[in-house]
C-alpha positions as CSV (number, residue, x, y, z in Angstrom):
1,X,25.1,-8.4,11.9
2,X,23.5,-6.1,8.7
3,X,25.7,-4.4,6.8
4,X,26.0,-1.0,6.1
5,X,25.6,0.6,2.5
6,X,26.8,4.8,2.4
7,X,25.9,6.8,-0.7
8,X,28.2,10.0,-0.6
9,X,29.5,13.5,-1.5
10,X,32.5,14.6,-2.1
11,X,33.7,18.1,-3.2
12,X,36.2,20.1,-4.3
13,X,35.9,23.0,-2.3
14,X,32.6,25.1,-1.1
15,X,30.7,24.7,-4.1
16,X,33.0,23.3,-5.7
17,X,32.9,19.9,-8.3
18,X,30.8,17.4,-7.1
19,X,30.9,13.6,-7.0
20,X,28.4,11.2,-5.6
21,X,28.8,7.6,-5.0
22,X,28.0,4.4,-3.3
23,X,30.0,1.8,-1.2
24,X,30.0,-0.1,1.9
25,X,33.5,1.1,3.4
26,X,33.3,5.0,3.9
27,X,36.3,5.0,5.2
28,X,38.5,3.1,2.9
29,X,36.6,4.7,-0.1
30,X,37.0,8.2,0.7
31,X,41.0,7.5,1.5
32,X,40.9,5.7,-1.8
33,X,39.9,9.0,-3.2
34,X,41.5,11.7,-1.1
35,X,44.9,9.7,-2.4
36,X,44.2,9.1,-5.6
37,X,44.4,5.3,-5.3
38,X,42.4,5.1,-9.0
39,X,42.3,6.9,-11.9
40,X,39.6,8.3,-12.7
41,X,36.6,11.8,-12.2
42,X,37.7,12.9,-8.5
43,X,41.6,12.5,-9.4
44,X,41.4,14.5,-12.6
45,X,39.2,17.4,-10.9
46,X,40.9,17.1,-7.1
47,X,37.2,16.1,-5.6
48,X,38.2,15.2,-2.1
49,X,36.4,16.5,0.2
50,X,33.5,14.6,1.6
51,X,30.9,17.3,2.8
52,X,27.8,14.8,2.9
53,X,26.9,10.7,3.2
54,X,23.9,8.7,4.8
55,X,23.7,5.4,5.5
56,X,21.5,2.1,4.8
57,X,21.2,-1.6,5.4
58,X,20.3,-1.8,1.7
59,X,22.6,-2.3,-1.4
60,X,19.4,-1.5,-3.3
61,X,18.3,1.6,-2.0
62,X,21.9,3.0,-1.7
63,X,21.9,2.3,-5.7
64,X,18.6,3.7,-6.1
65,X,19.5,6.8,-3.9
66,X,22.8,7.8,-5.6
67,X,21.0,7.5,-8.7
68,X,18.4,9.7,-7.7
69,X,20.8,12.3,-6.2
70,X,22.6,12.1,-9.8
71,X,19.8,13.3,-11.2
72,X,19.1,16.3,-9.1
73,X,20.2,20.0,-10.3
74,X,22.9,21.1,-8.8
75,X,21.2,23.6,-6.5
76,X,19.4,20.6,-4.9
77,X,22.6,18.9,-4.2
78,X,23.7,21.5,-2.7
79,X,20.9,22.2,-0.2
80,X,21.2,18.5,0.9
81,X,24.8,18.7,1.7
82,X,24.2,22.4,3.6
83,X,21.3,21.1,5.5
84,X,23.7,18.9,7.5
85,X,27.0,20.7,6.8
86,X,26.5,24.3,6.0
87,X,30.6,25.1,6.3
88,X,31.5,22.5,3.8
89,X,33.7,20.3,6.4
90,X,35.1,17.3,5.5
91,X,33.8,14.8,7.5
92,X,36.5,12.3,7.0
């Protein structure tokens, strides 16, 4: 069985603060967030929302992927996440 590698979104409202990431438990990761498990960027600026994520069988290409997301201006960002979710729902 492959595993599964998620690079993700998460804001703090429509065009809000973003934060992207990389793990291979969406579901735990984004709870870990939503309820501040750790200090850190999304509890200090209430970034909870996730509003975009894809998926991979490939540690190295999720890496590479959030990196390259990282890198994008803002307005980039946030045509990817309203290609796929133009109301800003959190998909958790």
């Amino acid at each position: 069985m492959e595993k599964a590698y998620f690079v993700y979104i998460l804001a703090s409202s429509r065009n809000g603060t973003l934060y992207i990431g990389v793990t291979n438990n969406l579901e735990r990761r984004t709870y870990e967030h939503k309820n501040n498990a750790m200090k850190g960027f999304t509890q200090k600026y209430g970034v909870h929302r996730l509003v975009w994520y894809e998926s991979t069988n490939n540690i190295e290409s999720a890496i590479q992927r959030e990196k390259q997301i990282k890198k994008w201006n803002r307005s980039w960002k946030i045509r990817l996440i309203e290609e796929t979710n133009p109301q800003w729902k959190d998909l958790d």
